[in-house]
N, CA, C and O atoms as a GROMACS GRO file, in nm:
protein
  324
    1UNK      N    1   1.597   4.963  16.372
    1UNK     CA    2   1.648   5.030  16.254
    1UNK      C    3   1.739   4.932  16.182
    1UNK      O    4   1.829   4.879  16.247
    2UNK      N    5   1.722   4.901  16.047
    2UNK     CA    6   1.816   4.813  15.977
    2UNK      C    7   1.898   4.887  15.909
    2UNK      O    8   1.870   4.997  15.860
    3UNK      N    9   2.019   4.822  15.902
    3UNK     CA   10   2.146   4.837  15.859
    3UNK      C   11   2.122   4.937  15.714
    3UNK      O   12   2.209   5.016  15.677
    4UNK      N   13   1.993   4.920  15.641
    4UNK     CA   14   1.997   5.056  15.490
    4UNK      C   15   1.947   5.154  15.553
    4UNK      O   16   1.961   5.256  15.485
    5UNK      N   17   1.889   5.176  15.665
    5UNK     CA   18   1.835   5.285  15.663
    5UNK      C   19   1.961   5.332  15.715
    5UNK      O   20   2.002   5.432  15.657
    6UNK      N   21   2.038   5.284  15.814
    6UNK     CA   22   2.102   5.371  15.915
    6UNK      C   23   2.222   5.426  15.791
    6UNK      O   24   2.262   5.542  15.810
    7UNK      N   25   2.282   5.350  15.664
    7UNK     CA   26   2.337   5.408  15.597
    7UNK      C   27   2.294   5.520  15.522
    7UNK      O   28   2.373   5.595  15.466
    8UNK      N   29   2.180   5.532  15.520
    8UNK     CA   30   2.115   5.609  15.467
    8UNK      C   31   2.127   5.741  15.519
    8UNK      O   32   2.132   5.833  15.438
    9UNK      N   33   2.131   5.762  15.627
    9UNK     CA   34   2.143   5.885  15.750
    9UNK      C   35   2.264   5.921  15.709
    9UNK      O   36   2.295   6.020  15.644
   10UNK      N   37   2.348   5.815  15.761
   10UNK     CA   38   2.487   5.818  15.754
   10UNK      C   39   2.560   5.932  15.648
   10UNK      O   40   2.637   6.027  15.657
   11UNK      N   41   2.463   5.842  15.514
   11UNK     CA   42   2.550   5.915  15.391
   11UNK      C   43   2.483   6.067  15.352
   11UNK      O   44   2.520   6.147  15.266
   12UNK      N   45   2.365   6.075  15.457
   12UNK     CA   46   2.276   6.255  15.436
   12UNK      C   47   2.328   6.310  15.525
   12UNK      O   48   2.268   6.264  15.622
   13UNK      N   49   2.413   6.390  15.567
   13UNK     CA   50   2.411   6.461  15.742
   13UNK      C   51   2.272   6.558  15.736
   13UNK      O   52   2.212   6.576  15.629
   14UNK      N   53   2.241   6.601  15.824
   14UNK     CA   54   2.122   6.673  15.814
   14UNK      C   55   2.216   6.791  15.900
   14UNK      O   56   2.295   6.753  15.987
   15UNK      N   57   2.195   6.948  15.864
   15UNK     CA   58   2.252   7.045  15.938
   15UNK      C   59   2.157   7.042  16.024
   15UNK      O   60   2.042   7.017  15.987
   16UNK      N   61   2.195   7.071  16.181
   16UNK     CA   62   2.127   7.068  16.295
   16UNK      C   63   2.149   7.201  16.326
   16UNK      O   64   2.144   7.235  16.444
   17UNK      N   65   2.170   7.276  16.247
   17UNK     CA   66   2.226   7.473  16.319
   17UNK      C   67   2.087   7.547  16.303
   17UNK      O   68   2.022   7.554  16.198
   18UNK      N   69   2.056   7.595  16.409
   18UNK     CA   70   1.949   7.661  16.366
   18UNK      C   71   1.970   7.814  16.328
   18UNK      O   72   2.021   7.887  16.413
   19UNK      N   73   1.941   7.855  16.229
   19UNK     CA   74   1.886   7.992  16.119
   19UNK      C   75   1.941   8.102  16.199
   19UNK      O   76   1.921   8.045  16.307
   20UNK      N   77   2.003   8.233  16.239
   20UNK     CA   78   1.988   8.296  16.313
   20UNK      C   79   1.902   8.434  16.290
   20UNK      O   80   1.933   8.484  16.182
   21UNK      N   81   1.842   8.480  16.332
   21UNK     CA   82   1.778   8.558  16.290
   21UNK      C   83   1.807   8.703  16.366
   21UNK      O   84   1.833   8.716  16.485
   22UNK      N   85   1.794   8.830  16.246
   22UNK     CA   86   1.844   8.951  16.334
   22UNK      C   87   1.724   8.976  16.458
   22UNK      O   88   1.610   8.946  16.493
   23UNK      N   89   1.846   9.056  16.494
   23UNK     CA   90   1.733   9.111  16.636
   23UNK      C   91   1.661   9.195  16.586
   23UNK      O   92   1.678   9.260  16.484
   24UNK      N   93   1.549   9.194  16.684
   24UNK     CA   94   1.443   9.314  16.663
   24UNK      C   95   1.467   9.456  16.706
   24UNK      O   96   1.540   9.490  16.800
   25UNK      N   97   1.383   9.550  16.612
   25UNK     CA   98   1.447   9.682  16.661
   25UNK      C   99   1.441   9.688  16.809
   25UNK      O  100   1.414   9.595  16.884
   26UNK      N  101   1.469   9.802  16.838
   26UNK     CA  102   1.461   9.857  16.966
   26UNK      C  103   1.327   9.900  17.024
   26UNK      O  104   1.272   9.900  17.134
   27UNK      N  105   1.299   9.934  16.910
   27UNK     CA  106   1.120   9.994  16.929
   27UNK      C  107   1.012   9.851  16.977
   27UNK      O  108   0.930   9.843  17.068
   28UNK      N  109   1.057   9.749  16.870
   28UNK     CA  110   0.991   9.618  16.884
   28UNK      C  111   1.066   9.585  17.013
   28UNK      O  112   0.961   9.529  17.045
   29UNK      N  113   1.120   9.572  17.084
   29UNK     CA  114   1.198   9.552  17.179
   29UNK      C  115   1.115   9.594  17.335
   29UNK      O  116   1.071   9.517  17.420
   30UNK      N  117   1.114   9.707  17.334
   30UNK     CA  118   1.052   9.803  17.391
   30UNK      C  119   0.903   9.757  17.438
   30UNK      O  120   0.849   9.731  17.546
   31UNK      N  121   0.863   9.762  17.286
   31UNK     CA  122   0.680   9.743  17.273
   31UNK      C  123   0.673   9.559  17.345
   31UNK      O  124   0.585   9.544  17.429
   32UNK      N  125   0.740   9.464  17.320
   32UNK     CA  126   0.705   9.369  17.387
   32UNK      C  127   0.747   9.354  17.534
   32UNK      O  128   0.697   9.259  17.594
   33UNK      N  129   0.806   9.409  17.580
   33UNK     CA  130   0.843   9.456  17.711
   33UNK      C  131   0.747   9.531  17.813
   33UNK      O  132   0.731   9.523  17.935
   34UNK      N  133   0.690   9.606  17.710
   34UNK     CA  134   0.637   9.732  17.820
   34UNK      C  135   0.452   9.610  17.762
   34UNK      O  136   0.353   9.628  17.833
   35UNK      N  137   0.445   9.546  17.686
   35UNK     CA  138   0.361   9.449  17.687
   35UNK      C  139   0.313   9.338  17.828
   35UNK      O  140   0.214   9.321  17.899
   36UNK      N  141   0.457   9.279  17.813
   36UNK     CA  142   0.492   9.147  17.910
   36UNK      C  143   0.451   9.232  18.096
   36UNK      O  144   0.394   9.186  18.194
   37UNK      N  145   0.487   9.310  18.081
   37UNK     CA  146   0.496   9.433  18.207
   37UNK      C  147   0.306   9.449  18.225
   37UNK      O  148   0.242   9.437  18.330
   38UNK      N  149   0.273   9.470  18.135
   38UNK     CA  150   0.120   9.521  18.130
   38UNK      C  151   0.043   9.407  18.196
   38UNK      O  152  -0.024   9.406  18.300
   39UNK      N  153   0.068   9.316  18.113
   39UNK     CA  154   0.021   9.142  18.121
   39UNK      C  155   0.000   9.050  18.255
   39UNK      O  156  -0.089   8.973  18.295
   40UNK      N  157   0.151   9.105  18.315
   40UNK     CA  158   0.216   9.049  18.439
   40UNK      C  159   0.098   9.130  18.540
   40UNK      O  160   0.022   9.058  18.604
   41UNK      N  161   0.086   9.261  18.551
   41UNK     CA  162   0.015   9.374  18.605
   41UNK      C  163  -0.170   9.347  18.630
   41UNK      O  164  -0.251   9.411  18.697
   42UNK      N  165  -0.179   9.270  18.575
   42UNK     CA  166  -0.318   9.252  18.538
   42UNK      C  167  -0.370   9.091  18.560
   42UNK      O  168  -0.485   9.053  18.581
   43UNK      N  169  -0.238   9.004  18.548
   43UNK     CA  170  -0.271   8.892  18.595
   43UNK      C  171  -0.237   8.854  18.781
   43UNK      O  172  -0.292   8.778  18.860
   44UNK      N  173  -0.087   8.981  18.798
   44UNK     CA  174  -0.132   8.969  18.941
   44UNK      C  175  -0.220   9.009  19.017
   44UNK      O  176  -0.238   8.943  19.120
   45UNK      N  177  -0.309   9.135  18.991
   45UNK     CA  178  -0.433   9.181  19.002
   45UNK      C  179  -0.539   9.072  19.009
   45UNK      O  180  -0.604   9.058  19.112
   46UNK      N  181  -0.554   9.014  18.927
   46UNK     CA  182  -0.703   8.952  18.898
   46UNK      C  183  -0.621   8.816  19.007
   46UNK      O  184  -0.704   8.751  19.070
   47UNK      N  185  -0.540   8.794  19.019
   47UNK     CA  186  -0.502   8.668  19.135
   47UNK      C  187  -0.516   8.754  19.258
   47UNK      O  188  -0.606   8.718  19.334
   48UNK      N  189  -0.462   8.838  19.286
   48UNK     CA  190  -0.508   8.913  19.420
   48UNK      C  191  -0.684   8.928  19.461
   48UNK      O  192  -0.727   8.929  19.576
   49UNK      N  193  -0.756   8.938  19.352
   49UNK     CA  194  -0.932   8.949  19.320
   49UNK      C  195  -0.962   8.804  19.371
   49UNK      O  196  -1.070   8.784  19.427
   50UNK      N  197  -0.854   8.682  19.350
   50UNK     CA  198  -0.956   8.542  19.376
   50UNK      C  199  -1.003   8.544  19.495
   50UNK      O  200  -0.955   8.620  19.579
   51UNK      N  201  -1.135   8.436  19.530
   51UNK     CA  202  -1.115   8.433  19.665
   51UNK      C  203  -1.062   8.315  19.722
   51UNK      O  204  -0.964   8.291  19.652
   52UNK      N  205  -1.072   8.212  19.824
   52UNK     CA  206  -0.968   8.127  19.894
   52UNK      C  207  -1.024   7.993  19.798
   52UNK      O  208  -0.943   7.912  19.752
   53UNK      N  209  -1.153   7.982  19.778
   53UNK     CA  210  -1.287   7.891  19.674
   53UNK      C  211  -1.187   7.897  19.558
   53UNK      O  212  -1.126   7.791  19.541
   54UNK      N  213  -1.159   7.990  19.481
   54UNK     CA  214  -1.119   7.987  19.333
   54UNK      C  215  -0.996   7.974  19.369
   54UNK      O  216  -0.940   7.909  19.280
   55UNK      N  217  -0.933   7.997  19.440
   55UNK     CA  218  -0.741   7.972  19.445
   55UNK      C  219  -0.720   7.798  19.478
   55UNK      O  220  -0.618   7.741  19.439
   56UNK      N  221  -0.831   7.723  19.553
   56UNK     CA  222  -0.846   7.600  19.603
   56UNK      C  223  -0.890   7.525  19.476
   56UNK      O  224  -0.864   7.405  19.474
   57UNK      N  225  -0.948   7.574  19.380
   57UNK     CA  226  -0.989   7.548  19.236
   57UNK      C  227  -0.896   7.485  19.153
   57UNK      O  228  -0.875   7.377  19.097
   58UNK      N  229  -0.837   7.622  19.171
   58UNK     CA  230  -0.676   7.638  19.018
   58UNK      C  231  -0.591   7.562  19.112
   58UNK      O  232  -0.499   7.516  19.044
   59UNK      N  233  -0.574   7.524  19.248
   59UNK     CA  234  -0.452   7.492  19.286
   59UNK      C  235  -0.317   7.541  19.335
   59UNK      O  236  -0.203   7.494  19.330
   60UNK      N  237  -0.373   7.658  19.386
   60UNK     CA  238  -0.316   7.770  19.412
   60UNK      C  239  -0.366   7.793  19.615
   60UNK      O  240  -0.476   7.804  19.669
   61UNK      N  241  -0.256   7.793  19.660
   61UNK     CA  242  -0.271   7.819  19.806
   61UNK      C  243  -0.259   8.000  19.803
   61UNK      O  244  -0.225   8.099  19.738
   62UNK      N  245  -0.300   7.962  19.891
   62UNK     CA  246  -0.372   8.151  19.938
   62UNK      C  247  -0.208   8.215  19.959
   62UNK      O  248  -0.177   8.329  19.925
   63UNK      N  249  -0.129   8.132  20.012
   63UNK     CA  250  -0.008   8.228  20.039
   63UNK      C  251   0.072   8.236  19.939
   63UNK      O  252   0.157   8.324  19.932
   64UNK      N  253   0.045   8.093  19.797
   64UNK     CA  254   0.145   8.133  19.725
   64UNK      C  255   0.087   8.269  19.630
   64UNK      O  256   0.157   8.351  19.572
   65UNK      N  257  -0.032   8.263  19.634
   65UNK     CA  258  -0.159   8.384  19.568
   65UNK      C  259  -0.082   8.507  19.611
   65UNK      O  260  -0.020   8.582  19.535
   66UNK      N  261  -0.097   8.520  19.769
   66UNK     CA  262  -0.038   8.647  19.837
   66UNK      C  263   0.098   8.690  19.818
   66UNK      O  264   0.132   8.808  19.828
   67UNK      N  265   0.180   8.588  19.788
   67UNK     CA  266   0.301   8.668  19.747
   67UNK      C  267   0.361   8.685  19.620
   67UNK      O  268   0.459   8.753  19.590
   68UNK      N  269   0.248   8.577  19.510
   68UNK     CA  270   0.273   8.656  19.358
   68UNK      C  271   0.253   8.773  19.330
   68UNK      O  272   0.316   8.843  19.250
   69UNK      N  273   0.112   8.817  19.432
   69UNK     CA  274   0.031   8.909  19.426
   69UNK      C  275   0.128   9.050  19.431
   69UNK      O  276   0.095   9.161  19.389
   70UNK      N  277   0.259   9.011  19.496
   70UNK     CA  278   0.296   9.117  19.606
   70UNK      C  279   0.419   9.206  19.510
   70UNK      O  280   0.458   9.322  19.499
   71UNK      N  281   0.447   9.081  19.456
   71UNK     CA  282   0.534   9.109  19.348
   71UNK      C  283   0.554   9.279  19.254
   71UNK      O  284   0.465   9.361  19.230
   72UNK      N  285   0.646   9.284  19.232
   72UNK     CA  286   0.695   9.427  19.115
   72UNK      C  287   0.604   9.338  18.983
   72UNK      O  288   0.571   9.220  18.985
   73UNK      N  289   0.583   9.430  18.886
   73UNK     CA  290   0.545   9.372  18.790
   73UNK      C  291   0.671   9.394  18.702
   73UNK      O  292   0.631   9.410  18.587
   74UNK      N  293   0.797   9.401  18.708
   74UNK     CA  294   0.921   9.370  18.636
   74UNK      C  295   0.984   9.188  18.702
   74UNK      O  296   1.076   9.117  18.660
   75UNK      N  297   0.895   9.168  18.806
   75UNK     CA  298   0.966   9.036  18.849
   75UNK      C  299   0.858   8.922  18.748
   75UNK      O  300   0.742   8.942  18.712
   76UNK      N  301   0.955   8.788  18.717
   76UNK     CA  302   0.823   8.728  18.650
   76UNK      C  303   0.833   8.636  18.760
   76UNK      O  304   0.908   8.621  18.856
   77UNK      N  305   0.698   8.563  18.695
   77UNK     CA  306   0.648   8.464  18.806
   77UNK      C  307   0.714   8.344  18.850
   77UNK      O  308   0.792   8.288  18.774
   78UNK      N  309   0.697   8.310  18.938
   78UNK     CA  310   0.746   8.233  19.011
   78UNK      C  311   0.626   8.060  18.955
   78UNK      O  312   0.554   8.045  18.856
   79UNK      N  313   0.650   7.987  19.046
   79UNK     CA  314   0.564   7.840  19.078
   79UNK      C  315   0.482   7.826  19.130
   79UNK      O  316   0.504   7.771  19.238
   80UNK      N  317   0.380   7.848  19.111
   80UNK     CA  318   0.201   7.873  19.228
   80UNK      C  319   0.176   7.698  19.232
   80UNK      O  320   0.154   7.607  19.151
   81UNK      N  321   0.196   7.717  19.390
   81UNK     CA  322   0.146   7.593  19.422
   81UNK      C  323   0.122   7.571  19.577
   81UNK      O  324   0.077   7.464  19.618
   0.00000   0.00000   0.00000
């Protein structure tokens, strides 16, 4: 970097704050929640469905399979490996 550009910076500050934005209703709140919940529900399912072939695939050991599997669907996931 030469000495005009860096004055160049120098003499612009750039605001680094990011925007804040209101929260979402409660309803929107809610609806992506009881979403994330659905999601979670259905992907530990279909991992409980693999068999030892497809978990050896993705990279996924059978026990870490068995105890995502085992999970609340309010807990999120953990590290499958």
């Amino acid at each position: 970097m030469c000495y005009q550009s860096r004055q160049r910076f120098a003499a612009h500050p750039v605001a680094l704050v990011t925007p804040v934005s209101p929260r979402p209703p409660l309803r929107a709140r809610l609806a992506m929640t009881l979403k994330v919940w659905r999601d979670r529900t259905a992907a530990r399912r279909n991992l409980a469905a693999m068999d030892a072939r497809s978990l050896r695939d993705a990279g996924i050991s059978p026990a870490a399979a068995a105890y995502e599997s085992g999970k609340t669907f309010w807990q999120a996931f953990g590290p499958l490996g």
